[in-house]
ROBATI-421455 format. One line per field, with one value per residue (C-alpha): residue number from 1; residue in three letters; y, x, z. Coordinates in nm, 3 decimals, always signed. Layout:
% ROBATI-421455
nr = [NUM,...] .
rest = [ALA,...] .
py = [Y,...] .
px = [X,...] .
pz = [Z,...] .
END
This chain:
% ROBATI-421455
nr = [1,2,3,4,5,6,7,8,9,10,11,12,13,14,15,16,17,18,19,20,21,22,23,24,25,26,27,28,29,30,31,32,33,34,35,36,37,38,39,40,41,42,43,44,45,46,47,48,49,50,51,52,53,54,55,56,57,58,59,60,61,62,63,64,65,66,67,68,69,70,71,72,73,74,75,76,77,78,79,80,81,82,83,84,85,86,87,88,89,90,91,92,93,94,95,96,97,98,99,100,101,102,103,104,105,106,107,108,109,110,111,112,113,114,115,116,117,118,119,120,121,122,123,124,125,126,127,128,129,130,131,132,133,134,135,136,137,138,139,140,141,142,143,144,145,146,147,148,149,150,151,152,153,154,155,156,157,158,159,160,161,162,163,164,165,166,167,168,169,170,171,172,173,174,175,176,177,178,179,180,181,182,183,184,185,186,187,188,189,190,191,192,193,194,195,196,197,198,199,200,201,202,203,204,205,206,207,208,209,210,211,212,213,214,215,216,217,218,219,220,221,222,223,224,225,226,227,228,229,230,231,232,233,234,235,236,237,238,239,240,241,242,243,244,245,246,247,248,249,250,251,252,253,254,255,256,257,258,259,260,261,262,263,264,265,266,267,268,269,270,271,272,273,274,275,276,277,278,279,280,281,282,283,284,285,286,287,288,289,290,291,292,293,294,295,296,297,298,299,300,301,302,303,304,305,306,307,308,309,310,311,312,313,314,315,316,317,318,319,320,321,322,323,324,325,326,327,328,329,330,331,332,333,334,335,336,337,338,339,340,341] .
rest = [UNK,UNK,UNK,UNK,UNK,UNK,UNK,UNK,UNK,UNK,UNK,UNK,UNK,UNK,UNK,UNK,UNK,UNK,UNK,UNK,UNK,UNK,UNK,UNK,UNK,UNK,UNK,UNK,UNK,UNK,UNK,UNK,UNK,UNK,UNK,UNK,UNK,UNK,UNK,UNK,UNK,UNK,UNK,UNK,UNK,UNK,UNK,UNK,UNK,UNK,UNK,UNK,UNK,UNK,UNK,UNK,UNK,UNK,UNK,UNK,UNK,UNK,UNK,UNK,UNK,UNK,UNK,UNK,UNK,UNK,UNK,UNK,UNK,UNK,UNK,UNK,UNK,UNK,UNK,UNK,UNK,UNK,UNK,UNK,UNK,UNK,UNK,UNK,UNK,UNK,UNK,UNK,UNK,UNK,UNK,UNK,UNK,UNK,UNK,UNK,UNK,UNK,UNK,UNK,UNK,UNK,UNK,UNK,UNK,UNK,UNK,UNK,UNK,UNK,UNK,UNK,UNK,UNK,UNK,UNK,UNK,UNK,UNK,UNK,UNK,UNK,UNK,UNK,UNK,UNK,UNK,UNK,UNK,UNK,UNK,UNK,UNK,UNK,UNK,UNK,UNK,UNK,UNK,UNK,UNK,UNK,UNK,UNK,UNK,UNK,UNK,UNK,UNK,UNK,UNK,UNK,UNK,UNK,UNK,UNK,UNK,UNK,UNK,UNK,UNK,UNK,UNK,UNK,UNK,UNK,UNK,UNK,UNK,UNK,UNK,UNK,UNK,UNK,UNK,UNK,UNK,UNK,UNK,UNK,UNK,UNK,UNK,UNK,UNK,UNK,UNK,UNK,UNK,UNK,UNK,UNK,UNK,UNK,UNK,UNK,UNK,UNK,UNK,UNK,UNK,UNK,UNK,UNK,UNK,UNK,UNK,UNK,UNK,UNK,UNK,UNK,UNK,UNK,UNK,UNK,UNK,UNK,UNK,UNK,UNK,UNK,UNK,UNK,UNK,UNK,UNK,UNK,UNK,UNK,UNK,UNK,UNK,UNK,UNK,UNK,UNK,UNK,UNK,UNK,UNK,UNK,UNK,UNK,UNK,UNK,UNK,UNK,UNK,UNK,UNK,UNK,UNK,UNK,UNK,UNK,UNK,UNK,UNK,UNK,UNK,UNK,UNK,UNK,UNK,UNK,UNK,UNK,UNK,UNK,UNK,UNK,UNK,UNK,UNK,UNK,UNK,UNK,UNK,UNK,UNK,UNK,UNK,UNK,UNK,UNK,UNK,UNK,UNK,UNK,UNK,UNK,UNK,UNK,UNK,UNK,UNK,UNK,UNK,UNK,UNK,UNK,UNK,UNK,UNK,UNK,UNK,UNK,UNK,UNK,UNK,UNK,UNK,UNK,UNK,UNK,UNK,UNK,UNK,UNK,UNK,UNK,UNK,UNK,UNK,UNK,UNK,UNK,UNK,UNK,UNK,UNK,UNK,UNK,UNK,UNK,UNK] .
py = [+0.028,+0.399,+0.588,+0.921,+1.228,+1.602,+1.789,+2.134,+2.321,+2.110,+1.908,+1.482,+1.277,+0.881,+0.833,+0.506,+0.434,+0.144,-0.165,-0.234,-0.503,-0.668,-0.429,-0.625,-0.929,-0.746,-0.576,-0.656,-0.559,-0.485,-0.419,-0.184,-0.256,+0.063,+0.393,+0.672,+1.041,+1.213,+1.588,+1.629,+1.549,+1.776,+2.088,+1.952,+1.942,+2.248,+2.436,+2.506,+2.254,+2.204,+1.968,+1.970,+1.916,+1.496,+1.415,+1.106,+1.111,+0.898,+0.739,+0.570,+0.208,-0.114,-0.391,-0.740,-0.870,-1.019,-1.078,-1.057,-1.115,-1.421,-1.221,-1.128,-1.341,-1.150,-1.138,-1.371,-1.336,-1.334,-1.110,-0.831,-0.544,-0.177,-0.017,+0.279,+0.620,+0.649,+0.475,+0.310,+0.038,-0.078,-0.095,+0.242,+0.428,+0.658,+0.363,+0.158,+0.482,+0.469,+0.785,+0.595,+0.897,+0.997,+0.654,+0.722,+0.477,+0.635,+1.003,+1.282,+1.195,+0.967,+0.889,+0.805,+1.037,+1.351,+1.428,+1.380,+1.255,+0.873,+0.827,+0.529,+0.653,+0.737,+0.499,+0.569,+0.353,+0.012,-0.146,-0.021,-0.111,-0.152,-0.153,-0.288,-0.527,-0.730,-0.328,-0.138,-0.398,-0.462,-0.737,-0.625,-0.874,-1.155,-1.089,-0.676,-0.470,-0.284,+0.018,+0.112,+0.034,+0.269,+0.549,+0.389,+0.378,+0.742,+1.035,+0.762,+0.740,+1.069,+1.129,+0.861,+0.976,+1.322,+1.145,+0.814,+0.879,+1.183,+0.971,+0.650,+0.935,+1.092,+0.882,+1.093,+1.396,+1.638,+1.717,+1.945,+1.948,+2.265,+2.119,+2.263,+2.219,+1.856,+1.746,+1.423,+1.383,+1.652,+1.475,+1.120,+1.266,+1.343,+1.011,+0.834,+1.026,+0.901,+0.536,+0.559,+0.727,+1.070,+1.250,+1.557,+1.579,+1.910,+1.965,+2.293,+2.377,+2.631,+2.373,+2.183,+1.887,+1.824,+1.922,+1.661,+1.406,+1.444,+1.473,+1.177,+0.997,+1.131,+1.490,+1.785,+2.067,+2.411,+2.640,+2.913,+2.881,+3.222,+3.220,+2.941,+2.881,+2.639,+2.411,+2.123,+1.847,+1.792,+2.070,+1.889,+2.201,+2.080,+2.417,+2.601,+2.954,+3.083,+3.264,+2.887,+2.796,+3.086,+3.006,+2.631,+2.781,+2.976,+2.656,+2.476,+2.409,+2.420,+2.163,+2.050,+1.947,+2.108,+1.896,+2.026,+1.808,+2.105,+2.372,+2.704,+2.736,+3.165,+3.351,+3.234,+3.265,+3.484,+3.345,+3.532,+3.226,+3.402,+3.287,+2.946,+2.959,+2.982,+2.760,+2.465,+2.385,+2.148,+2.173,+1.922,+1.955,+1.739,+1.520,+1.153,+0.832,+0.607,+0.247,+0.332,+0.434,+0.089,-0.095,+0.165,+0.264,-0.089,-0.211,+0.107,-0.012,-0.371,-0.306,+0.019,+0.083,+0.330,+0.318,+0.538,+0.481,+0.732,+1.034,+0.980,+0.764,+0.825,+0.496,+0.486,+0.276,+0.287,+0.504,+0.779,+0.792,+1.146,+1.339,+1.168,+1.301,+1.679,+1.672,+1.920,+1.829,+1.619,+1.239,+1.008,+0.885,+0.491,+0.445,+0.069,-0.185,-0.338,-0.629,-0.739,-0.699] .
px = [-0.938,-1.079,-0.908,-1.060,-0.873,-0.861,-1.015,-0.997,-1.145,-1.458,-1.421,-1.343,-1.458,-1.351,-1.092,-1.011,-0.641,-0.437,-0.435,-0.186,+0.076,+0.369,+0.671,+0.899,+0.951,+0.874,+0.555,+0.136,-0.119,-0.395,-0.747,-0.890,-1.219,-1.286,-1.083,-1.101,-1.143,-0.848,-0.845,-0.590,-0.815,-1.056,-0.763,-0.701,-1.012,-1.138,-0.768,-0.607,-0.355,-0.155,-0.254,-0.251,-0.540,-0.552,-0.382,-0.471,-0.688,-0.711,-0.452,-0.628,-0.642,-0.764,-0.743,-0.744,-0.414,-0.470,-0.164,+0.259,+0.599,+0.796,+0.964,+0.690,+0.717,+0.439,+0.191,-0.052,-0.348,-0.669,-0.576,-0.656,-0.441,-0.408,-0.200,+0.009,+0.014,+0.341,+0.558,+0.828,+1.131,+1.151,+1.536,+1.691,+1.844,+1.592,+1.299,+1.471,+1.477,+1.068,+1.097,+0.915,+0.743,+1.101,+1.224,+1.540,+1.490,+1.217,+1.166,+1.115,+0.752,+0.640,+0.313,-0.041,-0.313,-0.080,+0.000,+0.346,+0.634,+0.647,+0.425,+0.231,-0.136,-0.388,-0.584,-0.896,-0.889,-0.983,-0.644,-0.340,+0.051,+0.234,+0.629,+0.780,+0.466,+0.635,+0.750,+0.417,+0.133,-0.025,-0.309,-0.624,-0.747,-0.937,-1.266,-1.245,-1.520,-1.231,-1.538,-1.501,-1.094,-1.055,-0.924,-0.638,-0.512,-0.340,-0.572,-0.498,-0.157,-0.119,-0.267,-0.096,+0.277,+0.138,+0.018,+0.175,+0.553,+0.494,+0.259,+0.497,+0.738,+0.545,+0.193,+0.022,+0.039,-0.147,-0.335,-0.487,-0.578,-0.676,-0.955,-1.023,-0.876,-0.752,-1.081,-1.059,-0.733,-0.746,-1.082,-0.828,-0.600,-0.831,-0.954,-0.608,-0.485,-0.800,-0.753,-0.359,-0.480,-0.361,-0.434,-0.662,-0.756,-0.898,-1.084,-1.057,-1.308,-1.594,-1.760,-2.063,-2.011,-1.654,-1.736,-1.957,-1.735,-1.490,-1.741,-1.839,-1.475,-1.469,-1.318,-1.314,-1.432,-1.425,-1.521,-1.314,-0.919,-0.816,-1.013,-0.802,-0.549,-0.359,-0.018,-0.070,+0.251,+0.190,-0.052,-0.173,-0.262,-0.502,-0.592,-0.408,-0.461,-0.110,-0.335,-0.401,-0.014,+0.048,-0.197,-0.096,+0.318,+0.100,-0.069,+0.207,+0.429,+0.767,+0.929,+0.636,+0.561,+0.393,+0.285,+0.147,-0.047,-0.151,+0.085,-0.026,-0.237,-0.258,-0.009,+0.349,+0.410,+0.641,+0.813,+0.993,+1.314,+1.368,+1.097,+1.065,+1.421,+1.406,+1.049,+1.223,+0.922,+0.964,+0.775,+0.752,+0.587,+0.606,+0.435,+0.371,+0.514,+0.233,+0.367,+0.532,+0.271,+0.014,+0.148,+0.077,-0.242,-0.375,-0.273,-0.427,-0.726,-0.706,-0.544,-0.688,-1.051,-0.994,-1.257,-1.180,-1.550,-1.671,-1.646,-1.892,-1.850,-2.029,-2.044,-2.105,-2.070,-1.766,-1.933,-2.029,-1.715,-1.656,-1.892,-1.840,-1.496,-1.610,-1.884,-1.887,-1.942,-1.712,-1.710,-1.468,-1.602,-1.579,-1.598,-1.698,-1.648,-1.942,-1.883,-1.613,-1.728] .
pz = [-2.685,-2.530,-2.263,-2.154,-2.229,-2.126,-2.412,-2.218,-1.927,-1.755,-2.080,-2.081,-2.381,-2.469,-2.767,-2.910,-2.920,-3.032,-2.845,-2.560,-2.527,-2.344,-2.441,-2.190,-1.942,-1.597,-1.747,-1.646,-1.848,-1.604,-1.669,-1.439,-1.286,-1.066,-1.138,-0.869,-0.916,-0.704,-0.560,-0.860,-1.151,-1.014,-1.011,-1.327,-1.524,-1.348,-1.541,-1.190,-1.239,-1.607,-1.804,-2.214,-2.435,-2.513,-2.263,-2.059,-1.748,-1.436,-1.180,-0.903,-0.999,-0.855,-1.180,-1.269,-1.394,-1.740,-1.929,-1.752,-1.875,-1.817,-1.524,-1.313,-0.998,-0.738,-0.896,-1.123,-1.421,-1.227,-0.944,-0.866,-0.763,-0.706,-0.949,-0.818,-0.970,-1.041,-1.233,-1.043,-1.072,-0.739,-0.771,-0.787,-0.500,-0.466,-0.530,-0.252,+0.047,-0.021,-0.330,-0.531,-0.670,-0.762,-0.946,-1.167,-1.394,-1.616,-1.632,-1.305,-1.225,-1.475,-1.379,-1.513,-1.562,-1.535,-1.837,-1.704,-1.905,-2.010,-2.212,-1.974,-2.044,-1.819,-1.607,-1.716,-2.005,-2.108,-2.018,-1.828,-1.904,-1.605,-1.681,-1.298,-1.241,-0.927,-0.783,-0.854,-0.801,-0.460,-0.410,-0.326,-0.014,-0.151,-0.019,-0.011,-0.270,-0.475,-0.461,-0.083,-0.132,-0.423,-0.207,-0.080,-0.403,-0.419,-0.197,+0.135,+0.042,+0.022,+0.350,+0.512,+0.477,+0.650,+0.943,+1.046,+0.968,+1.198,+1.443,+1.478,+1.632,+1.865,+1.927,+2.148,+1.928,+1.871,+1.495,+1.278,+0.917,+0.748,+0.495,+0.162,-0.188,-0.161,+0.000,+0.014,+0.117,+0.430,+0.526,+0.511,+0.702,+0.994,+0.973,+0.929,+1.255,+1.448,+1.354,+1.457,+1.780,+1.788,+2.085,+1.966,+1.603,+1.477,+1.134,+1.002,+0.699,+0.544,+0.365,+0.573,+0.387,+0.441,+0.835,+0.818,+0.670,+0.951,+1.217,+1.098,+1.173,+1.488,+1.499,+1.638,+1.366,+1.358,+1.068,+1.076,+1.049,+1.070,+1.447,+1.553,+1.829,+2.009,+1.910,+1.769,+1.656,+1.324,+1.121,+0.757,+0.504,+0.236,+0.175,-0.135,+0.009,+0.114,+0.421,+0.534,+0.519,+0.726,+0.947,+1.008,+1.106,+1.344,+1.501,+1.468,+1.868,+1.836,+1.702,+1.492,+1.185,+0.894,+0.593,+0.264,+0.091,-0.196,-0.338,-0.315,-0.636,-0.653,-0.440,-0.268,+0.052,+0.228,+0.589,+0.840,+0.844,+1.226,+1.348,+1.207,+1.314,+1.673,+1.669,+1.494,+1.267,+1.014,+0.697,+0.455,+0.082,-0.207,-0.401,-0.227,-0.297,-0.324,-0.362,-0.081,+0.125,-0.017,+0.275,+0.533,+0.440,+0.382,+0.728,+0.869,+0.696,+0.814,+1.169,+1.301,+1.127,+0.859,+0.625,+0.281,+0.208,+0.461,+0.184,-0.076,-0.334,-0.664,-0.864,-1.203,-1.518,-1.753,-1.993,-1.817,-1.685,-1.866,-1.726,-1.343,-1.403,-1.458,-1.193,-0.865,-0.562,-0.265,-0.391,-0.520,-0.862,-0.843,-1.207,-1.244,-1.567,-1.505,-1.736,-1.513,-1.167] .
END
């Protein structure tokens, strides 16, 4: 079988590697039929995120289930499914409080496409191992194109536990997102917070076509950050500048939230802790945890209008899936195995 690999910077080739199998009774082996490109794989071809030479690529999954151990009760061969990108039991203590980017049982943020710990491969690749097949694997709705779905896979998850958890709170709040280095998932967020009817949502970018995008869902946009004012409930920084993190405690009202969906990628911020103090501004940053965030983000899909497909989606077939993956531009790469779909 090939999987595509990280060869070095702007660099992704195919390499054939031994066939998968069953290595245990509550495993899948899924075949994936369209594999996203996230905001991540885009740091990390481009070298601003680590990632070693060889290592496997891709983690935004939507397969068809083709072989499962005698264990495996949710599932069945023939379906298809989104496979999460991490790697997660389902039963730990942290799995079962929703950390199920943070699963115990394998180890600290096993994951695919990462080259993380774990050894589980990269989803770009012929066929995928999943080890906790009835935990991990959600069914794609029977009559949905997996194409215009493939963001809810891991950039909608993402975006979805910075907006609703904060939104189910307080419904009528307030939101903006300051757009930039994880594009697609600041342009999700906008959109996520319109479909769960927020009461203002703000877009915050440079970039024309990203302005577009969430024009497009329905926001407000503005092109300048460091011109903005206001207080808005919950501020969503998708911007890696530490200027932009400063900027979002500044539009932040007291009492609000602050979610960072990117790590600052150059600089590190310095905060005056008196003043975040006595404003009582939360800030949350972290990785997401995506099986956890599947249900959410499909019943925003299904209840409330979200459509992922609104950012461009570049489809192309398996074999070009290389140089999709190292391409510029704003678009989720739907790479598609033709053969099967």
């Amino acid at each position: 079988m090939r999987h595509a690999v990280f060869v070095g910077t702007g660099h992704v080739e195919w390499r054939e590697v031994p066939d998968l199998r069953l290595e245990g009774d509550l495993e899948a082996l899924v075949r994936p039929l369209v594999v996203g490109r996230c905001d991540l794989d885009v740091a990390l071809v481009r070298g601003l995120m680590p990632m070693p030479p060889g290592a496997p690529l891709g983690h935004e999954i939507i397969g068809e289930v083709i072989a499962l151990g005698d264990k495996v009760r949710r599932v069945r061969p023939g379906q298809t499914v989104f496979v999460p990108a991490q790697i997660s039991c389902g039963v730990c203590g942290n799995c079962r409080r929703g950390l199920t980017g943070r699963c115990t049982s394998v180890p600290f943020a096993a994951s695919y496409g990462m080259g993380r710990e774990g050894g589980f491969g990269g989803g770009l690749a012929d066929i995928v191992r999943v080890p906790f097949a009835d935990a991990m694997l959600t069914p794609v709705p029977v009559h949905a194109d997996p194409t215009k779905l493939i963001g809810l896979a891991d950039m909608a998850a993402d975006a979805w536990r910075a907006i609703a958890p904060y939104l189910s709170r307080h419904p009528d709040a307030r939101v903006a997102v300051l757009g930039g280095d994880a594009q697609v998932i600041g342009l999700y967020a906008a959109g996520l917070a319109l479909a769960m009817s927020a009461s203002i949502v703000r877009y915050i970018d440079s970039d024309a076509q990203r302005l577009s995008v969430a024009a497009d869902y329905g926001a407000e946009i503005a092109s300048d950050y460091e011109a903005e004012s206001g207080e808005y409930d919950i501020v969503v920084v998708a911007n890696a500048a530490v200027r932009a993190l400063v900027k979002a405690f500044n539009l932040a009202a007291p009492g609000g939230n602050v979610i960072s969906v990117t790590p600052s990628l150059t600089e590190q911020p310095v905060f005056d802790t008196r003043v975040l103090y006595h404003r009582g501004v939360t800030w949350t940053i972290g990785r997401p945890n995506c099986r956890h965030g599947h249900d959410g983000t499909l019943s925003a899909w299904a209840n409330c209008g979200f459509c992922p497909d609104r950012v461009p989606t570049l489809e192309v077939p398996w074999d070009d899936a290389p140089q999709a993956w190292s391409g510029d531009g704003l678009y989720i790469a739907a790479i598609r195995k033709s053969d099967t779909l």
